[in-house]
C-alpha positions in Angstrom: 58.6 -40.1 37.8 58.1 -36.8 35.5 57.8 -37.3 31.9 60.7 -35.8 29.5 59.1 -33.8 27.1 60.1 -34.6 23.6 59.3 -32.6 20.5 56.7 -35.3 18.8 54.6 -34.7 22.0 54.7 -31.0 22.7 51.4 -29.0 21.4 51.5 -25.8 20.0 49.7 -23.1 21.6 47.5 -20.5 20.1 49.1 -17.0 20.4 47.8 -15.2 23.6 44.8 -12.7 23.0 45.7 -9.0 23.6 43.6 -7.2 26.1 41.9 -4.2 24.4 43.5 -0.9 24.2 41.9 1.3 26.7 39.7 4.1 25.8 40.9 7.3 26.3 38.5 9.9 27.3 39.0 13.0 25.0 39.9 15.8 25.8 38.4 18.2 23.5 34.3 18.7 24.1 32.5 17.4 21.6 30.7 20.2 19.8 27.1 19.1 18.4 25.6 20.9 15.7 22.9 23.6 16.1 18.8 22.4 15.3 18.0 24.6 12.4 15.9 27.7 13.3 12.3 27.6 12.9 11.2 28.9 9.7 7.5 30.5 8.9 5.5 28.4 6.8 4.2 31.4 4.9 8.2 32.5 4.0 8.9 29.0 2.7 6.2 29.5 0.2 7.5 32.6 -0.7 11.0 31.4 -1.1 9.6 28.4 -3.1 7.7 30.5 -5.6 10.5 33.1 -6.3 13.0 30.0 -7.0 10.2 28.2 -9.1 9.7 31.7 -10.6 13.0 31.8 -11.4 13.4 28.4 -12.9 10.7 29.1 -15.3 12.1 32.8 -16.5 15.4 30.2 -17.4 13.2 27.8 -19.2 11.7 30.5 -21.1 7.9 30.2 -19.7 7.0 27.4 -21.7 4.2 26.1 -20.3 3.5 22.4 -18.3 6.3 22.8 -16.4 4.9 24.1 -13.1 5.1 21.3 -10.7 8.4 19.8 -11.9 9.9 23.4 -11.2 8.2 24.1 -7.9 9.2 20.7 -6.7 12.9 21.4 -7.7 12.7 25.0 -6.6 11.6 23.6 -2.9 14.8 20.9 -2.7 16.8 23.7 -3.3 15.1 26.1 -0.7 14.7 23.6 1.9 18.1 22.4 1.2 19.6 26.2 2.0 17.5 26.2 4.9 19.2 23.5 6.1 22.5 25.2 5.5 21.6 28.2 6.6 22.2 30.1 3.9 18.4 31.2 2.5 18.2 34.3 1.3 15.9 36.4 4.0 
């Protein structure tokens, strides 16, 4: 004989787990970004030393400077580089 179910003995069930949404495949390409042109070692320099030149004219000339303003000078040139926007 089947047993009446009475609301003391019924368990409550977890909620059911949602199957994942599926992926869509876009439909755009995905566009990857250009490698950054090869640059000549010996232009770098030169780029370096007109910035660092340039940092120093702002400061004046005062001397002990140097490296701190070449250093600076190449972030900023090898960041443009990066960009793409280095003056040729």
């Amino acid at each position: 004989m089947p047993r009446e179910k009475s609301p003391e003995s019924e368990k409550k069930r977890a909620p059911r787990r949602r199957a994942a949404a599926p992926v869509v495949p876009a439909t755009e390409p995905v566009v990857v970004a250009e490698a950054p042109k090869f640059v000549d070692p010996q232009h770098r320099t030169a780029l370096i030393a007109r910035a660092a030149y340039y940092r120093a004219l702002n400061r004046g000339l005062e001397p002990g400077y140097e490296v701190a303003d070449w250093l600076a000078a190449e972030a900023e040139v090898d960041a443009e580089l990066l960009r793409g926007t280095a003056a040729s």
